[in-house]
N, CA, C and O of each residue as an XYZ file, in Angstrom:
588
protein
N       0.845     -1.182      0.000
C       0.000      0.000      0.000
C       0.888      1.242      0.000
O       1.994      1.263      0.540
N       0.272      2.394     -0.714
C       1.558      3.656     -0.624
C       0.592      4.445     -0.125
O      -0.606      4.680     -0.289
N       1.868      4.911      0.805
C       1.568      6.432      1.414
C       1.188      7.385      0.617
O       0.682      8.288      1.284
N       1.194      7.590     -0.397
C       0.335      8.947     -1.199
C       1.384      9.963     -0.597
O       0.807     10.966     -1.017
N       2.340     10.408     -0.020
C       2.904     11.662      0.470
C       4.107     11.575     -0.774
O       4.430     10.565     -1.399
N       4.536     12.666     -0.887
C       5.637     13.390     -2.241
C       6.461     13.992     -0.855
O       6.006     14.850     -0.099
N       7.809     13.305     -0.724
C       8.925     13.764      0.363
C       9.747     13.847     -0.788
O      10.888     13.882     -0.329
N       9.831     13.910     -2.300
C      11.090     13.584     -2.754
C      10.639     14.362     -4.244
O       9.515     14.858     -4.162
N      11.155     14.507     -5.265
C      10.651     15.196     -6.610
C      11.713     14.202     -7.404
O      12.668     13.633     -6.875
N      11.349     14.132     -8.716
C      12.031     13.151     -9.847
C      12.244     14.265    -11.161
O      11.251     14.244    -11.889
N      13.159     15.092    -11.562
C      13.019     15.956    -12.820
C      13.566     14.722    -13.956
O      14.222     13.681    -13.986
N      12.865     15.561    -14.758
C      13.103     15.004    -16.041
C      13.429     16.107    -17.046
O      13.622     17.108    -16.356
N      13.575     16.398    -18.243
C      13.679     17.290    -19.148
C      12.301     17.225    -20.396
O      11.762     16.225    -20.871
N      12.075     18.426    -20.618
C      11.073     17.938    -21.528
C      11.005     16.899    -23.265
O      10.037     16.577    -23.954
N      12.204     16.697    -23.407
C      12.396     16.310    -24.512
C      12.393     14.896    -24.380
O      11.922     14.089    -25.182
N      13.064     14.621    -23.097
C      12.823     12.962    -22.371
C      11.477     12.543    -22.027
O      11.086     11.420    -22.345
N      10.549     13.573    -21.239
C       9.257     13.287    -21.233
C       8.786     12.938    -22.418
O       8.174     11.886    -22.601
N       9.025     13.761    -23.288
C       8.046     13.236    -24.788
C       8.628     11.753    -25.358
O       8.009     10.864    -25.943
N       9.568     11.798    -25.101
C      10.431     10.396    -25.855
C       9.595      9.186    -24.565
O       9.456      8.018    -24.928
N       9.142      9.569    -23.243
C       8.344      8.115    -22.891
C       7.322      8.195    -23.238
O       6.800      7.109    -23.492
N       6.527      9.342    -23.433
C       4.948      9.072    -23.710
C       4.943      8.860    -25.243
O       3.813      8.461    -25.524
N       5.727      8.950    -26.402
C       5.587      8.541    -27.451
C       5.934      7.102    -27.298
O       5.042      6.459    -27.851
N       6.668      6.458    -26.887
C       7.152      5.059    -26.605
C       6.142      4.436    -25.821
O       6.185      3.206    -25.841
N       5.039      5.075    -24.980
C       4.074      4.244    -24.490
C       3.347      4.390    -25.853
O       3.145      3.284    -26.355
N       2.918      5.371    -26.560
C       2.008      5.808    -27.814
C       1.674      4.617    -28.597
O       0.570      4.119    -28.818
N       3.137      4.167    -29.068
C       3.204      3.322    -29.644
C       3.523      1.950    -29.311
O       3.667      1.066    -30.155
N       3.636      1.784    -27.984
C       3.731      0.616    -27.425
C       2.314      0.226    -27.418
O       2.164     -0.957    -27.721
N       1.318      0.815    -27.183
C      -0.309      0.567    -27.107
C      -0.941     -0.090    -28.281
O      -1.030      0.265    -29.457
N      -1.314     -1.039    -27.707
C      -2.249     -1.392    -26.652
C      -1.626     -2.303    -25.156
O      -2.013     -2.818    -24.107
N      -0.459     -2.051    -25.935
C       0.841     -3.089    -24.605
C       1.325     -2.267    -23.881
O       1.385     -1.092    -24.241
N       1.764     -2.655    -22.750
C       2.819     -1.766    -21.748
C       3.739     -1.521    -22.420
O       3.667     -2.243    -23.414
N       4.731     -0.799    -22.463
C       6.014      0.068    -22.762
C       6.830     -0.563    -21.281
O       6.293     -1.033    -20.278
N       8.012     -0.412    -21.517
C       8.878     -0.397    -20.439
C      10.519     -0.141    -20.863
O      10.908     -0.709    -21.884
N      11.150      0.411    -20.361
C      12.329      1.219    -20.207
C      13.114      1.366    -18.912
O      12.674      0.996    -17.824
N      14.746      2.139    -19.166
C      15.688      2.104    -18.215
C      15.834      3.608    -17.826
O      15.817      4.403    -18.766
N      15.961      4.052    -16.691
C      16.204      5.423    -16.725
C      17.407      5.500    -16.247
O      17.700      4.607    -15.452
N      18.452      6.527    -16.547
C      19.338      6.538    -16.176
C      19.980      8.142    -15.850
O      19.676      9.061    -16.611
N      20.714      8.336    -14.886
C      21.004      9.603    -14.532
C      22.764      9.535    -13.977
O      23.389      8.544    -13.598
N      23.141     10.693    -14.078
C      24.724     10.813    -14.030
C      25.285     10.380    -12.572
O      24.665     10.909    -11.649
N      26.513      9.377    -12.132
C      27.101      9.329    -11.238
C      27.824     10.423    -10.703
O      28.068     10.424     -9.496
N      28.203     11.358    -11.430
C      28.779     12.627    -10.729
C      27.606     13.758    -10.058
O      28.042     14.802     -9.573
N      26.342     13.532    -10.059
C      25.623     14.422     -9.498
C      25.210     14.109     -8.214
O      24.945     12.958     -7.866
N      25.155     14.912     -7.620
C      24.316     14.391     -6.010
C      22.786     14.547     -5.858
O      22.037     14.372     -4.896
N      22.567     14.955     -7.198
C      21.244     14.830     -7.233
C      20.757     13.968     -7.918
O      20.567     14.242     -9.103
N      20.323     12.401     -7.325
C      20.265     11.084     -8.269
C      18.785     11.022     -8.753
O      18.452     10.007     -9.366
N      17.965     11.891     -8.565
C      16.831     12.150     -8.783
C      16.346     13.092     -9.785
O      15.339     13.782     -9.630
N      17.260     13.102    -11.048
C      17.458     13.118    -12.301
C      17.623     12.568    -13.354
O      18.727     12.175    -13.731
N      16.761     12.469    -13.883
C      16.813     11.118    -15.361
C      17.352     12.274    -16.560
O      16.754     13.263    -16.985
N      18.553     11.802    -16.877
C      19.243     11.831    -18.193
C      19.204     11.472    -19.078
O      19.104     12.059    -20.156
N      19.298     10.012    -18.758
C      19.108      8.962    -20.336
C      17.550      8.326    -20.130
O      16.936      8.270    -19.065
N      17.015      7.790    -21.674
C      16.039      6.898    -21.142
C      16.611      6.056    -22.218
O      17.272      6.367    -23.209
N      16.080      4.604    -21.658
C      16.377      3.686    -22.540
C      15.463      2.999    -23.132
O      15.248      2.144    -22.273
N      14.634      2.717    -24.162
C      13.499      1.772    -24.377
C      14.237      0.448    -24.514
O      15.249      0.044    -25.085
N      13.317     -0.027    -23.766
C      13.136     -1.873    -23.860
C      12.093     -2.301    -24.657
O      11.238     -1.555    -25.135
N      12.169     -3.738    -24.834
C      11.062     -4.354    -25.527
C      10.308     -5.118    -24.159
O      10.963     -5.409    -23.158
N       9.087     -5.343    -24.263
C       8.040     -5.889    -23.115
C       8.279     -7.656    -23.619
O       8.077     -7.971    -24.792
N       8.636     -8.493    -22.780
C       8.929     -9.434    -22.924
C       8.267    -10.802    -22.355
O       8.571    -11.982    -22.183
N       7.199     -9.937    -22.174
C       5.830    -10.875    -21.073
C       5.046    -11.490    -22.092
O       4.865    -10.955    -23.185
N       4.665    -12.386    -21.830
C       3.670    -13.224    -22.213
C       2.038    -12.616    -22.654
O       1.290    -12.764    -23.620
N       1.988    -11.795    -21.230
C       0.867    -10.951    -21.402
C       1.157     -9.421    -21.270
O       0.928     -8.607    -20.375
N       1.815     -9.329    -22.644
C       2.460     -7.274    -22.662
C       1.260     -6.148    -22.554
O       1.373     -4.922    -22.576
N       0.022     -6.995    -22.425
C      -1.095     -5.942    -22.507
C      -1.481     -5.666    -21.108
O      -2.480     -4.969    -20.929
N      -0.843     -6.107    -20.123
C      -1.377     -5.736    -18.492
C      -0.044     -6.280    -17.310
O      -0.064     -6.263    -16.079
N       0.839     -6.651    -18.079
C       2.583     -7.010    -17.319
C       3.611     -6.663    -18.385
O       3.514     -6.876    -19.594
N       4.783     -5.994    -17.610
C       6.104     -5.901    -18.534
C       7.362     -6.520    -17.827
O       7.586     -6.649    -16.623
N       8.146     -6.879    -18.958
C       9.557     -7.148    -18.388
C      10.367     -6.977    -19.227
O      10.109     -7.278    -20.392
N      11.508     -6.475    -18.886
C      12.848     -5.752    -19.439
C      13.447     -7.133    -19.918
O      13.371     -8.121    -19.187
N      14.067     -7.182    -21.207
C      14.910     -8.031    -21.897
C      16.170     -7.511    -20.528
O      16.360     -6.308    -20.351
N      16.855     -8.460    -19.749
C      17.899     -8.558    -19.041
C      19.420     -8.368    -20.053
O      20.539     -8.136    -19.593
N      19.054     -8.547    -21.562
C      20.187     -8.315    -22.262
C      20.439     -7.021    -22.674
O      21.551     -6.616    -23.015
N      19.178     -6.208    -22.643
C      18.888     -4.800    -22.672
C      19.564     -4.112    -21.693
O      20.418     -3.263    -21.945
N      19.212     -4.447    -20.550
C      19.527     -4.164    -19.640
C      21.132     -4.120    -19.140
O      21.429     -3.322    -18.251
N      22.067     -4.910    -19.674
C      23.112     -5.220    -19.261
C      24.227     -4.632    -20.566
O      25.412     -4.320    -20.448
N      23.259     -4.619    -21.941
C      24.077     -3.689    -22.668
C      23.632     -2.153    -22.204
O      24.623     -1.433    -22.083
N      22.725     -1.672    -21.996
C      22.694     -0.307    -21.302
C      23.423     -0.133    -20.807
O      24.163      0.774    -21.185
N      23.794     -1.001    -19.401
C      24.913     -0.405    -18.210
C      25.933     -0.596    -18.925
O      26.775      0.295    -18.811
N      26.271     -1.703    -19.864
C      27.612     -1.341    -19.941
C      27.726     -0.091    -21.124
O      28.645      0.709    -20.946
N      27.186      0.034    -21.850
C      27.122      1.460    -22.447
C      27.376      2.860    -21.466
O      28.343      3.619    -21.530
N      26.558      2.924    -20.825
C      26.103      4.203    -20.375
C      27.132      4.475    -19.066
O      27.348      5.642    -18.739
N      27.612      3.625    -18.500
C      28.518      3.296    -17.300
C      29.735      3.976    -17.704
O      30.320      4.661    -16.866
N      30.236      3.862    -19.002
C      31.851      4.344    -19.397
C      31.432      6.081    -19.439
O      32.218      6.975    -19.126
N      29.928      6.298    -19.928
C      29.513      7.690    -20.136
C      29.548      8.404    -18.714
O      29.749      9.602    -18.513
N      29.353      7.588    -17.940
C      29.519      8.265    -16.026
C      28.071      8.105    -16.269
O      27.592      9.236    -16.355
N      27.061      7.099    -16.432
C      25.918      7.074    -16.186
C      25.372      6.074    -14.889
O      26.357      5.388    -14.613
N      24.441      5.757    -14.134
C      23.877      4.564    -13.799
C      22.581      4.616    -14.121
O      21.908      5.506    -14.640
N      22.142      2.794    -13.479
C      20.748      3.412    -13.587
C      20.155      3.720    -12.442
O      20.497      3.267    -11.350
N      19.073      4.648    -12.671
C      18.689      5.202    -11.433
C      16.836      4.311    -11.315
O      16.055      4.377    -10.366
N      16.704      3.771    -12.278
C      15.118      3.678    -12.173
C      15.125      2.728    -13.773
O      15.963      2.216    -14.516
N      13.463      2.912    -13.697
C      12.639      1.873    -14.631
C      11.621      2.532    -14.761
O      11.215      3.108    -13.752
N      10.955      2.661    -15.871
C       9.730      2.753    -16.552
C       8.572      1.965    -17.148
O       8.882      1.126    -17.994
N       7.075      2.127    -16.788
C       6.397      0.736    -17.532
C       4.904      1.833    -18.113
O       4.582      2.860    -17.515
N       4.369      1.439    -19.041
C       2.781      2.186    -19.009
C       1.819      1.230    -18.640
O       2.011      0.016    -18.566
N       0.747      1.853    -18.407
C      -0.572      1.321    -18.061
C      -1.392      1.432    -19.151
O      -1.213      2.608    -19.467
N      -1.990      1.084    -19.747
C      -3.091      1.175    -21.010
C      -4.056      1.570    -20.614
O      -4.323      1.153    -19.487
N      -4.870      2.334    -21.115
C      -6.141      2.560    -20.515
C      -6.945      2.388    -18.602
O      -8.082      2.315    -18.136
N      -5.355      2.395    -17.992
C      -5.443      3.036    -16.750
C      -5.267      4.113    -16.161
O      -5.023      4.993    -16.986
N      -5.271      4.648    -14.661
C      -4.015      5.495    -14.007
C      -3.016      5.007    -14.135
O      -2.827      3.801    -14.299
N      -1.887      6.186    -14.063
C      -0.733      5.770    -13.798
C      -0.590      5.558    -12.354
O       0.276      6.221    -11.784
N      -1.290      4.753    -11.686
C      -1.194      4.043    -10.507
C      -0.076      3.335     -9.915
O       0.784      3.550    -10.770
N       0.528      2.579     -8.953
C       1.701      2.071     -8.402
C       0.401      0.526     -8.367
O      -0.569      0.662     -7.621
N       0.500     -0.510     -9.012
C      -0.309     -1.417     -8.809
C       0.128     -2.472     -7.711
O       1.265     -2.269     -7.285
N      -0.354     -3.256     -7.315
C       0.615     -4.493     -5.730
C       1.651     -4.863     -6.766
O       2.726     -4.286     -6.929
N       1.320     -5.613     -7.257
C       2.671     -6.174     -8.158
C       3.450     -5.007     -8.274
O       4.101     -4.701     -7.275
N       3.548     -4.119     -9.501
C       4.569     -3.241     -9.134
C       4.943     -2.482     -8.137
O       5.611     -1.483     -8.401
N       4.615     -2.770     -6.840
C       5.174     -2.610     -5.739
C       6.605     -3.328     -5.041
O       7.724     -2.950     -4.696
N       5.571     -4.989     -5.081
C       6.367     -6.177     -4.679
C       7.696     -6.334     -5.696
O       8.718     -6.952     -5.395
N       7.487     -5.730     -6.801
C       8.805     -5.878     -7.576
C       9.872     -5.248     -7.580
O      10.935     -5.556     -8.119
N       9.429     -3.731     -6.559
C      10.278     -2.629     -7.003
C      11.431     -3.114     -6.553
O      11.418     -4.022     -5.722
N      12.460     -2.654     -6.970
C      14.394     -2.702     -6.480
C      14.403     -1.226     -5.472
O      14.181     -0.166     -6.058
N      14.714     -1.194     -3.662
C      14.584     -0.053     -3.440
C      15.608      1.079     -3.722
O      16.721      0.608     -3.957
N      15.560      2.345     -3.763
C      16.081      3.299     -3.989
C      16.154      3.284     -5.461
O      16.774      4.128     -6.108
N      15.467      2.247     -5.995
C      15.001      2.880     -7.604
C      13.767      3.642     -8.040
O      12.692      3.465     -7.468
N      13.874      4.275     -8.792
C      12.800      5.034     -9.076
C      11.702      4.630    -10.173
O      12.098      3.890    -11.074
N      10.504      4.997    -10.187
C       9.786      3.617    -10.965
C       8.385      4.975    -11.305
O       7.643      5.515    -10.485
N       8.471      5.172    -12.844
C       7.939      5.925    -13.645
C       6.887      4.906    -14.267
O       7.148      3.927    -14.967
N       5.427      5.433    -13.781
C       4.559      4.880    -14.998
C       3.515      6.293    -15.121
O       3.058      7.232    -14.468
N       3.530      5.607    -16.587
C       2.629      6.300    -17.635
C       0.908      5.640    -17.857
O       0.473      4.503    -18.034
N       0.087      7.377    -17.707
C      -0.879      6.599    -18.647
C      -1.306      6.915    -19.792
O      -1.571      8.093    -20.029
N      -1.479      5.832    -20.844
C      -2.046      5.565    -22.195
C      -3.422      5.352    -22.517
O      -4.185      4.613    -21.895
N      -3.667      5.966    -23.412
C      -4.759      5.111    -24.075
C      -4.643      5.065    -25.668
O      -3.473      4.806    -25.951
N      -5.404      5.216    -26.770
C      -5.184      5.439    -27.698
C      -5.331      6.801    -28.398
O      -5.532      7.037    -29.590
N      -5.198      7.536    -27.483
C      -5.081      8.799    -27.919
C      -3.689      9.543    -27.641
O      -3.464     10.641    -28.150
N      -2.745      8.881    -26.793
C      -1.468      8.820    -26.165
C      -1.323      8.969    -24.790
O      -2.301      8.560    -24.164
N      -0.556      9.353    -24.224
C       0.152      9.618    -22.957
C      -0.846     10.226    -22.407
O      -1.534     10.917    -23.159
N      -1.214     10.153    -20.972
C      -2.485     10.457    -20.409
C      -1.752     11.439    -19.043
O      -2.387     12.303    -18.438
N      -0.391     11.091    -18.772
C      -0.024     11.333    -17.277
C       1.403     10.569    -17.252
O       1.877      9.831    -18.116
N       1.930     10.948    -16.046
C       3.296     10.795    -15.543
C       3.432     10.366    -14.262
O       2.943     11.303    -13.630
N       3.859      9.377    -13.303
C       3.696      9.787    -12.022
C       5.080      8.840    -11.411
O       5.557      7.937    -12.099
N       5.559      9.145    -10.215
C       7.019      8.725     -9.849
C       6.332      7.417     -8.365
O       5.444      7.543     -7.522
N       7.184      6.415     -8.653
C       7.349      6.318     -6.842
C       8.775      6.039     -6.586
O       9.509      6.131     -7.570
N       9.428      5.646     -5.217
C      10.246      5.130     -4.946
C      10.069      4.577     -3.633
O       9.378      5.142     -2.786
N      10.757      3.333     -3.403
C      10.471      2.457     -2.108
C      11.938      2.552     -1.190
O      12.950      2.352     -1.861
N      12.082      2.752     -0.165
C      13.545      3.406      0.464
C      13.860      1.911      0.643
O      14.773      1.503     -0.075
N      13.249      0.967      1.505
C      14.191     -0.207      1.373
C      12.861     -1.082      1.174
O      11.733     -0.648      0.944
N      13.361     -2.747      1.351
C      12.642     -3.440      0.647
C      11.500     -3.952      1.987
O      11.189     -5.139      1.885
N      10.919     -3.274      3.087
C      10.554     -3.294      4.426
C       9.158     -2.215      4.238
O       8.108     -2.423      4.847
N       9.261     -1.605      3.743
C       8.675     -0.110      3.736
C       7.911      0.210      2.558
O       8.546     -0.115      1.555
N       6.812      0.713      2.297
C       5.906      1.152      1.299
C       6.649      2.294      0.472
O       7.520      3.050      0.901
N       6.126      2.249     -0.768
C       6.538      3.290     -1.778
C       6.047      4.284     -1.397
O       5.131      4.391     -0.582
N       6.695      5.227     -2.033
C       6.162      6.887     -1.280
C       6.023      7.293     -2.721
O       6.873      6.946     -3.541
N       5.133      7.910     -3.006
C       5.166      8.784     -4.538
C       6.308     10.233     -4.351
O       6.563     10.834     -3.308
N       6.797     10.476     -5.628
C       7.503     11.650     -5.753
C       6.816     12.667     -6.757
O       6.158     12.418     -7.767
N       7.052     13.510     -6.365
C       6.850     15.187     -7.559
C       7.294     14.734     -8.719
O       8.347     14.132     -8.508
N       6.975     14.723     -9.984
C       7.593     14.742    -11.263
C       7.390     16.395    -11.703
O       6.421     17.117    -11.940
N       9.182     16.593    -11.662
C       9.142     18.046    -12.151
C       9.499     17.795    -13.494
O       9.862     16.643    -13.732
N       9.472     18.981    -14.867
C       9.643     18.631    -16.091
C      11.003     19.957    -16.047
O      10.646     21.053    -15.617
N      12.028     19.847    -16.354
C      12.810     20.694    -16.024
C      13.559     21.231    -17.163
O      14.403     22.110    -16.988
């Protein structure tokens, strides 16, 4: 269950925002899912820099996603020599809120940050952040600033 309280904000840039809600756009009628990634030299890790699209690798891509792990592991090693990590993950909802659902709760990795979108067929509906501090403790939603 989440606390509903914003103790924390997530910026993004606007040009990155559009690059996920077009990637849910066209991920639809399926979830979308992606890597976010933000610079190791900042102390502010609550900045997404890079985004990465993944392919949805579920069985059922129209209401679950999962990151190709090979995606995933060429990212880091890409983006790692750039002074990147990852800081988070991205998934859409189709014709939902961008809600924090139980499952994507129980899955989160803590101190990652976990962006969903909502879609329908008209595109991108919304934006919304959580993050879970450790793996003991409920997600807290964050501010999505567009910066």
């Amino acid at each position: 269950m989440t606390s509903g309280r914003r103790s924390e904000a997530v910026a993004i840039n606007t040009d990155l925002y559009w690059q996920l809600g077009e990637h849910a756009r066209l991920s639809y009628p399926n979830e979308c899912c992606g890597i976010l990634f933000g610079s190791v030299e900042r102390s502010d890790k609550n900045r997404v820099a890079v985004v990465i699209p993944g392919d949805n690798l579920r069985e059922e891509p129209g209401s679950h996603y999962g990151i190709d792990p090979m995606t995933l592991y060429r990212a880091e090693k890409t983006w790692a020599g750039r002074g990147y990590e990852v800081i988070g993950f991205y998934h859409s909802h189709p014709d939902c809120e961008a809600v924090l659902s139980e499952e994507d709760e129980l899955k989160m990795v803590p101190e990652q940050i976990y962006l969903i979108l909502s879609v329908d067929k008209t595109g991108c509906r919304g934006l919304r952040a959580w993050r879970k501090k450790d793996i003991e403790t409920d997600a807290e939603e964050l501010e999505v600033k567009r910066a």
